[in-house]
C-alpha positions in Angstrom: 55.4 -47.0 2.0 56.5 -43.1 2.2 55.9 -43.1 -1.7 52.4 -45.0 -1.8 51.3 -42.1 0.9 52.8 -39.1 -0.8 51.1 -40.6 -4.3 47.6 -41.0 -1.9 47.9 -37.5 -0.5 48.2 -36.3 -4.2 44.9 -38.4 -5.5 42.8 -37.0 -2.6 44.6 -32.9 -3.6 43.2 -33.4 -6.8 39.7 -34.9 -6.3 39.2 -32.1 -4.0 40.0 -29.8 -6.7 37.9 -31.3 -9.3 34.9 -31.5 -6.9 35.5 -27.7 -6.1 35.3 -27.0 -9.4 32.6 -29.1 -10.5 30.8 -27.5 -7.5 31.6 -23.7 -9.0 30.6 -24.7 -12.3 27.3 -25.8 -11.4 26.9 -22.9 -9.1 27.8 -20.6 -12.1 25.6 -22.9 -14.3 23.0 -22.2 -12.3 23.3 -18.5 -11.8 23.4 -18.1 -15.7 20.0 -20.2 -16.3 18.7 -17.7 -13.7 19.7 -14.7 -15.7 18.4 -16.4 -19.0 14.9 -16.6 -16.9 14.9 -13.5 -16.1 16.0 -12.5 -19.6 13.4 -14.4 -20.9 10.2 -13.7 -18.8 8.0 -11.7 -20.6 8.0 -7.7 -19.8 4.7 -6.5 -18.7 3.0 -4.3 -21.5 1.9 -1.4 -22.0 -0.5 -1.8 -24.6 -3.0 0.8 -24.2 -5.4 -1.1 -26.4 -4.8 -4.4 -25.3 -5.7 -3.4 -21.4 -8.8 -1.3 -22.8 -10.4 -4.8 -24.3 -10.0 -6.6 -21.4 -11.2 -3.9 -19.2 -14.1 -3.7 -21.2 -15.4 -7.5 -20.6 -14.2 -7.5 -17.1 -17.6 -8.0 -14.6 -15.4 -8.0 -11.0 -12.6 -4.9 -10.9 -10.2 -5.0 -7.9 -8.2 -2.2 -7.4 -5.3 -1.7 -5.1 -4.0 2.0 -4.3 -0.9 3.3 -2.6 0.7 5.9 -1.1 1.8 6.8 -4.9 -2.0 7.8 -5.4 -2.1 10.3 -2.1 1.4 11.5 -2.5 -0.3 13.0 -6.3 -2.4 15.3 -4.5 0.5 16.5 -2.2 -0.1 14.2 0.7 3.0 13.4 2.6 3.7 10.1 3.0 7.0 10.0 5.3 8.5 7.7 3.5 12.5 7.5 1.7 14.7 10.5 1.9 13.0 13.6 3.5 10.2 11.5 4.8 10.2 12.7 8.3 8.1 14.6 10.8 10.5 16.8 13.1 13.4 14.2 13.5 10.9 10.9 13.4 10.4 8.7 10.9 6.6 7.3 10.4 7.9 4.0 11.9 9.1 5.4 15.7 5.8 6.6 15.7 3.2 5.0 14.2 3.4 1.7 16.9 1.6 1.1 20.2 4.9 1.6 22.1 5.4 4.9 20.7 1.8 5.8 22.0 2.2 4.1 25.5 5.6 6.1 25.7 4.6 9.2 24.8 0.9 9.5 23.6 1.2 13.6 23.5 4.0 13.6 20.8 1.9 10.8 18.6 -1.5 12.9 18.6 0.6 16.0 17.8 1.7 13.9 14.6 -1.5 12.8 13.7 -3.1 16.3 14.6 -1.1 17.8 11.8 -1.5 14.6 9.3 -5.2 15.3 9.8 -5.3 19.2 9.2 -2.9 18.7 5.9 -5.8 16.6 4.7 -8.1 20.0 5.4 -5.9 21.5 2.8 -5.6 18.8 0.0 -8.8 17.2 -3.0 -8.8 14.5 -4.8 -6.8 14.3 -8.3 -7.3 12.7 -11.3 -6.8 9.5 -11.1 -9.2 9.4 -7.5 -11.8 10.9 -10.1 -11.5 8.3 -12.5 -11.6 5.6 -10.1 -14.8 6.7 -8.6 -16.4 7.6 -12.4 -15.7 4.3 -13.2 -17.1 2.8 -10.1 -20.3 4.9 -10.2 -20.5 3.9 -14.6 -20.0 0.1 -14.1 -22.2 -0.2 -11.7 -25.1 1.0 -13.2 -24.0 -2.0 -15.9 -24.1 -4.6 -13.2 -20.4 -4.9 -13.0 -18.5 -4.4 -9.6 -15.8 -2.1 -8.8 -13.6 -2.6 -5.4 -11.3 -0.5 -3.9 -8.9 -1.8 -1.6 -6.6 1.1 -0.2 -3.5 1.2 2.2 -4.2 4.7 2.2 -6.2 6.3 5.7 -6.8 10.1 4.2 -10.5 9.2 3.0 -9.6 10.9 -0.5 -11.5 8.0 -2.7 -14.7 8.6 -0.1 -14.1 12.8 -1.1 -13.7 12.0 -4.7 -17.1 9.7 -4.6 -16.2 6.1 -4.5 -18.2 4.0 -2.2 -16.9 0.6 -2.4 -13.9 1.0 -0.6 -11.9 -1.7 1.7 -9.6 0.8 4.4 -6.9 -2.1 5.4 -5.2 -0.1 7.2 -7.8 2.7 9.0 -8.6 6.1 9.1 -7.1 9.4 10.1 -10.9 9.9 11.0 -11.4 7.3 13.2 -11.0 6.9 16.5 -10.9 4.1 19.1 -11.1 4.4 22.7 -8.3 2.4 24.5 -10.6 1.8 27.5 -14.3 0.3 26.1 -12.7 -0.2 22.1 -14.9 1.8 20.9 -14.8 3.2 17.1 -16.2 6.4 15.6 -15.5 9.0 13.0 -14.0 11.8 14.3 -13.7 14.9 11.8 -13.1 18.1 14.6 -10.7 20.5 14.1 -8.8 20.2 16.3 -9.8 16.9 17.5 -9.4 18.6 21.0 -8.3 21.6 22.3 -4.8 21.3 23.8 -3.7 20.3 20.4 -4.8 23.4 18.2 -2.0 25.1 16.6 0.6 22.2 17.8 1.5 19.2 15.5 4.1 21.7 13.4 6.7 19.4 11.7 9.6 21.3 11.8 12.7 19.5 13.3 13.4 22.1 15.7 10.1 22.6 16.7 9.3 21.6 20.9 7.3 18.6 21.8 3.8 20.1 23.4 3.6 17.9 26.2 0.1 17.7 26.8 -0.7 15.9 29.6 -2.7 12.9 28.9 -6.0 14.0 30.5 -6.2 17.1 27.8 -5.7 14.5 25.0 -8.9 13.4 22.6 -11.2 11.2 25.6 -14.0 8.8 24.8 -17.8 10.8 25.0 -19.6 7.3 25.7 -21.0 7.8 28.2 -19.3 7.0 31.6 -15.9 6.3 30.2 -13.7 9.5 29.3 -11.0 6.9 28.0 -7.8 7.8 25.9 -8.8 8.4 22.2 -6.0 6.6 19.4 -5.6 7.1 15.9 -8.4 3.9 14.3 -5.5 3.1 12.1 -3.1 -0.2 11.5 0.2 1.0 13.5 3.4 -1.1 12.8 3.3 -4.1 14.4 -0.1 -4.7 14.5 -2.8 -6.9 12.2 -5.2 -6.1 9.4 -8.5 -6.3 10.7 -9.9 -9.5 10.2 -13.0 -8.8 9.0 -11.8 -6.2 6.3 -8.8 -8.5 5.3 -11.4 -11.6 4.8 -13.7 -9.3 2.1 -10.4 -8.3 0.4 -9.2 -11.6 0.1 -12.8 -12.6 -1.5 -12.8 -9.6 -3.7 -9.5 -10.7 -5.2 -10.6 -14.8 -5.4 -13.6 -13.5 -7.2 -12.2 -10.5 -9.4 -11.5 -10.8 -13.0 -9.4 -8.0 -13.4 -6.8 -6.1 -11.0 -5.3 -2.8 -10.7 -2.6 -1.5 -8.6 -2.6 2.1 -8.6 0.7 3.9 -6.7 1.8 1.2 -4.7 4.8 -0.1 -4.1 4.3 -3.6 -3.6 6.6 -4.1 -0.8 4.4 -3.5 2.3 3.2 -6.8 3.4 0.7 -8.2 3.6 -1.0 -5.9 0.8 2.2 -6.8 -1.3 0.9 -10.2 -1.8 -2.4 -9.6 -2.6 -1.7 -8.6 -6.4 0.8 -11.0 -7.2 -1.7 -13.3 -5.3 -4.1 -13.0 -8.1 -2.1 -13.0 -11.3 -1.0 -16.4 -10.3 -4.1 -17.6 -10.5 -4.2 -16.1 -14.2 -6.0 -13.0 -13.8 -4.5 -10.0 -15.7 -3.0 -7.4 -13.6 -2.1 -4.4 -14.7 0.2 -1.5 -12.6 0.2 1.8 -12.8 3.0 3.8 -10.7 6.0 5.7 -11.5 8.7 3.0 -11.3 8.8 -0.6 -11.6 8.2 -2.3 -8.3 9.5 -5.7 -7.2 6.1 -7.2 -8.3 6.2 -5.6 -12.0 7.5 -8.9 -13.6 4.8 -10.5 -12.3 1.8 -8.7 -14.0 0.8 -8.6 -17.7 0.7 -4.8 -18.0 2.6 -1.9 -16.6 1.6 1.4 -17.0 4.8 4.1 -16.7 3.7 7.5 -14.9 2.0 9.8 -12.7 -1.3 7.9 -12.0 -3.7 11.2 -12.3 -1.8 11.0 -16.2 -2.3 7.3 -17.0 -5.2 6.3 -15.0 -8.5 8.3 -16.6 -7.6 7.3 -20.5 -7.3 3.3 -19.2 -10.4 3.7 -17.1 -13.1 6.0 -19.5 -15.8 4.8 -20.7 -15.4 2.3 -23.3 -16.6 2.1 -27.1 -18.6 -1.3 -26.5 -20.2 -0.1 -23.3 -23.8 1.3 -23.5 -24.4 5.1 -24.1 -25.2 6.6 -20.8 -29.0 8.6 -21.6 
């Protein structure tokens, strides 16, 4: 009896033991085909040429621009290492709780993100973006911009068919009657002139509320904010449903300076290369999304952008 359940005891040790390493073999079997797909997916290209033909019989060009784009002509975009304004982040300050909390120290952030834009153009690849715009259109073809950016520097550079996902630093929106208007004063108001410095040991102004930017329709006088997307809140509904139609309906796609990880603007690329539309990315590194696209364009945009985008050998001679 002692013997029959020692030699049971045994079986069952070294079933366990071949199960745990059937189970680690197919765990490793599987890691390795993973690595083979990776291996094997093709890299994106960067076939100057190749892009240039396909460019030149697309009808319906979306194209998606970044932070990558803005932070060309010196824009800073608060983000990674060195990417703050005194000792905040863009994130503790760009939400609706950071503006109930403390609406003085938000304004005095975007106050000075506002009078930096006073100081800074368009660069090159903004330019090209809005050539090509203004060239294909006179050839019945389409050119959309849809832009995470809110500095307004594709509207300065001349493009006109822009979607703003994610606002304006010129806008404004009343937190008492909702409404929206452009706002381009400098200052916006006058408790806030000379304040908004970004230096981390620079005071807080502590304006009190009622010197803030108010409302001027008339009879409300209500608290002004920023007529941007703050963290935490959603895309406009009305812009996000012509972006999504203007990338079901587009036949080529562009993502300029972007780094394909803020949602949901991260999908909408990938989004439309699955359906078999060439993408192609231009930005200084490869972004999670690179795999994903048929060409990828290494560099500064305002370098890579204009050759991809001038006018084409089989387009019609402007007169």
């Amino acid at each position: 009896m002692a013997a029959n359940s020692a030699q049971r005891r045994l079986n069952q040790m070294i079933l366990r033991q071949f199960t745990c390493r059937a189970l680690i073999t197919s765990q490793l079997y599987a890691r390795i085909k993973r690595q083979q797909h990776f291996k094997e997916m093709a890299q994106p290209s960067s076939d100057l040429a190749a892009f240039r033909k396909i460019f030149s019989e697309a009808n319906s060009i979306a194209i998606i621009t970044g932070a990558g784009v803005s932070a060309e002509s010196g824009v800073p975009t608060f983000r990674g290492e060195g990417g703050y304004w005194r000792k905040w982040q863009a994130q503790q300050l760009a939400t609706p709780e950071a503006f109930s909390r403390n609406p003085s120290r938000v304004w005095e952030f975007y106050h000075y993100r506002r009078e930096v834009m006073r100081t800074k153009d368009p660069n090159p690849a903004h330019l090209a973006i809005a050539k090509c715009e203004e060239r294909l259109s006179k050839q019945g073809r389409t050119v959309t911009i849809i832009t995470q950016n809110i500095d307004e520097l594709h509207h300065r550079a001349g493009s006109k068919n822009i979607l703003e996902i994610h606002g304006s630093l010129f806008q404004t929106r009343c937190m008492s009657c909702g409404h929206e208007a452009a706002n381009y004063k400098s200052p916006i108001c006058a408790a806030l002139e000379g304040k908004g410095a970004p230096d981390p040991k620079t005071d807080d102004a502590e304006i009190p509320v009622q010197y803030l930017p108010r409302c001027e329709q008339t009879g409300c006088h209500g608290l002004l904010r920023p007529a941007v997307v703050w963290f935490g809140e959603t895309l406009d509904s009305d812009i996000l449903t012509r972006a999504e139609q203007v990338l079901d309906s587009c036949d080529l796609c562009l993502v300029v300076g972007t780094s394909s990880v803020v949602y949901p603007a991260a999908m909408f690329a990938p989004q439309v290369a699955a359906r078999g539309v060439p993408v192609a990315e231009f930005n200084m590194e490869n972004t999670p999304a690179t795999q994903r696209f048929k060409f990828h364009f290494h560099g500064p945009c305002g370098t890579t952008l204009p050759p991809a985008l001038e006018c084409h050998e089989s387009e019609q001679s402007e007169k």
